[in-house]
N, C-alpha and C positions, 0 to 999 in steps of 0.2 A: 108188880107181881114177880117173884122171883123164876127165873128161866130155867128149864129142864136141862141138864148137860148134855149133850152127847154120849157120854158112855152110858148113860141107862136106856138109850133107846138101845144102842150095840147089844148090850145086855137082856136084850128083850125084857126088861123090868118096866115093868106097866107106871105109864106117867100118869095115871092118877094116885097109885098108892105110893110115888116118889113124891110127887105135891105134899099129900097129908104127912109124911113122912118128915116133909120142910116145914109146913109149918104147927109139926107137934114141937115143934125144937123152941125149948124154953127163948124168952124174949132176952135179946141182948145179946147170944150167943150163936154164932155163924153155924154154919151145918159143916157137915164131915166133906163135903163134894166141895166149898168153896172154903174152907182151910185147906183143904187137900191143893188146891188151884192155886199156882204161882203167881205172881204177880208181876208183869215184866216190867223192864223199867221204865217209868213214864207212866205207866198206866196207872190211873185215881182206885183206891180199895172201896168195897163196896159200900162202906159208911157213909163216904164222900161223894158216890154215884148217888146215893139215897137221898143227900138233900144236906150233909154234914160239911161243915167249912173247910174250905183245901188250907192246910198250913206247909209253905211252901219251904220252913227248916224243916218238915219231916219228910216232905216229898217235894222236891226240888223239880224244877220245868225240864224236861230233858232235854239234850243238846242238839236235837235236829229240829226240836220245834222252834230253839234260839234261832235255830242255822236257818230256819225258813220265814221266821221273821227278822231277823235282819237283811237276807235276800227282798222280803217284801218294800221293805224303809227303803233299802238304795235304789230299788227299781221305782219307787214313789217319787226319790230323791233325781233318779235323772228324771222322771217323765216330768214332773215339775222342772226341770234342768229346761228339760229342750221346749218346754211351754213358756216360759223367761226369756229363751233364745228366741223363738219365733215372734213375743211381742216385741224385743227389741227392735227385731227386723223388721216386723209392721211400723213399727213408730220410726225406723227412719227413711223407709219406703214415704212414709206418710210426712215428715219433715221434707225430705227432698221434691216432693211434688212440692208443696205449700212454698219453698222457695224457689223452684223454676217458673209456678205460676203469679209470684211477685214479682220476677225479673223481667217474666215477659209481660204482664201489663204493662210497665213503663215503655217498654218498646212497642207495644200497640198505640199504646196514646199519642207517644210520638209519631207512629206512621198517622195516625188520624189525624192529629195536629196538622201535619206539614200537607196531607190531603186538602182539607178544608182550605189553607193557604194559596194551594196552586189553583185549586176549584174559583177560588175568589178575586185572582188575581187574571185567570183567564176571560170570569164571568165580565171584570171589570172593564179589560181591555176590550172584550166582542159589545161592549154597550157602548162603550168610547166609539169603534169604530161604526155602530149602528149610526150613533147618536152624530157623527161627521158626515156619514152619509145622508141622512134625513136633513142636517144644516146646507150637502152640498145640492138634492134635489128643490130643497126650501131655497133655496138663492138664486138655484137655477130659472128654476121654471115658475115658481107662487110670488114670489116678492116683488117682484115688479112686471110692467106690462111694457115689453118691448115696442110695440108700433105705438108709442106715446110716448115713450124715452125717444125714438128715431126723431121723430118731428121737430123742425127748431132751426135755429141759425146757425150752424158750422162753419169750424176755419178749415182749409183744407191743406196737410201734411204742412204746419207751419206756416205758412204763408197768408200772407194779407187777404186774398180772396176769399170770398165765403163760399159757403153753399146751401141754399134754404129744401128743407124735408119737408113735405106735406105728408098728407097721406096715401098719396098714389103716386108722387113723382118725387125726385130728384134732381132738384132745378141745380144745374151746374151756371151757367151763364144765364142773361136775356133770351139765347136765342138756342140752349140746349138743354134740354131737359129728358131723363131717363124715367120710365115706367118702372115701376119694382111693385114685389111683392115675396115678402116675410112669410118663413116657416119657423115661429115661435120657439117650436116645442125641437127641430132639427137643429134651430139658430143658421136657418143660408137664406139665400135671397137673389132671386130670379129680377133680370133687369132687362128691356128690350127699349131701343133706337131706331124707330122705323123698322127696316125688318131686319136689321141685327141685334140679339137676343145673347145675352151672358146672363153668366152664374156664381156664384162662390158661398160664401160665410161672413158672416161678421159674429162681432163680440164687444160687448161696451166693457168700460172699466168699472171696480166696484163699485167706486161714487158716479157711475154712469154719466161722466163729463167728458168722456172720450169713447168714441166709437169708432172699429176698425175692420174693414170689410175687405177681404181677400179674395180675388178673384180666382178660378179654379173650376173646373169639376169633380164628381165624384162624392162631393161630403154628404154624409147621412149625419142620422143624431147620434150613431156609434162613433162616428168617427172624428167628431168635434167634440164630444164629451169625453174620448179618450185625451185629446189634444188640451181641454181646456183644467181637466182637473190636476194637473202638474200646478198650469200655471194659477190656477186659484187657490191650489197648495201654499205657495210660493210668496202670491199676494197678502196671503192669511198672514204671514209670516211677518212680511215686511208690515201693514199695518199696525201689529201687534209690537212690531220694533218703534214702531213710529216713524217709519222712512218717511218720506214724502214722495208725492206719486205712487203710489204703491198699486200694484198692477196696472200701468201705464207704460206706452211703447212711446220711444222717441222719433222725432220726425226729420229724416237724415236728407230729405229732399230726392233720394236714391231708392226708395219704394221700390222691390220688384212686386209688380201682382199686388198692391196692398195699395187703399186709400186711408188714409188717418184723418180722420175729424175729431176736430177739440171747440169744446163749447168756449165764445171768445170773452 
């Protein structure tokens, strides 16, 4: 619909008989109000407002609407700018992790590695050491029965004389013989002569062919099992070398406090 101008309202000219006035105006032909009306630069004619094709050799784009699209492009052109920067930086934000957490798996797996190693070298050794103990308590005390090793015919500290064991005495001579009685599980051994009464320890050798009884007091089973597990260290040792004798005392004739019996 064509618009009423402003000077016909100034004019107090009644915009209904401006209207009919517009459009008694033969077809094709603009009216006096918009011939009359400039046209400033940039601005489309009203043919071209109406629906008619812009032809841009007769009316050209004006220079602020270039100036304002090309302001648009380079403002497009950084913000795409700094969106290309920011993925760079994620990607190598995101490179850099991906290779610090390549470098340090290999160094986890080594601390695990070498974990497992020390875990299994300690487990190995504290079973070792079980398994010496259970062999030194199993020698000790289950694998043989001392007051049945004791009984028998002994030589006494080298020497031609014997001495017969039974099970309650300790025949030294015809005509002297000692009472005893074995504390297995202590390893001592209580002996009385009329009313003189002694005491000490004994301890057979590993092939129980020699047995050697130390007079003394004071031994418990602490304190002969502290003393004996050096020397059945020791014995282990030598039989495994193949010594011969291997945890066996020699018999110097000079005994302090010590009787030696050897099976003859």
């Amino acid at each position: 619909m064509p618009a009423v101008s402003a000077p016909a309202f100034a004019a107090g000219v009644d915009p209904a008989a401006a209207m009919g006035q517009q459009f008694q105006q033969p077809q094709g032909q603009p009216s006096p109000q918009m011939q009359a009306q400039p046209r400033s630069q940039g601005q489309l004619p009203a043919q071209e407002a109406m629906g008619a094709e812009w032809d841009p050799a007769q009316d050209p784009m004006p220079a602020s609407a270039m100036s304002s699209a090309a302001d648009a492009v380079r403002s497009a052109q950084a913000v795409a700018a700094e969106w290309a920067d920011d993925l760079k930086a994620a990607g190598r934000a995101v490179a850099t992790r991906t290779a610090g957490a390549g470098e340090a798996h290999p160094v986890r797996k080594k601390r695990s590695v070498v974990g497992v190693v020390v875990v299994s070298v300690v487990a190995v050794i504290a079973l070792a050491c079980a398994a010496f103990v259970a062999f030194l308590a199993w020698d000790r005390w289950g694998a043989y029965d001392d007051a049945a090793d004791m009984q028998g015919i002994w030589q006494a500290n080298g020497s031609a004389s014997t001495v017969v064991v039974d099970g309650e005495q300790i025949q030294l001579t015809d005509d002297v013989a000692y009472d005893y009685e074995i504390d297995p599980f202590a390893k001592t051994i209580t002996f009385s002569l009329g009313n003189m009464e002694g005491q000490g320890r004994y301890r057979f050798s590993p092939d129980r062919t020699q047995l050697v009884i130390t007079d003394g007091t004071g031994y418990s089973w602490l304190s002969t099992l502290m003393d004996d597990i050096p020397w059945r260290v020791q014995s282990l040792q030598d039989e495994l070398a193949g010594v011969e004798g291997a945890g066996k005392e020699a018999s110097s004739g000079e005994e302090d406090g010590r009787t030696i019996l050897d099976r003859p």
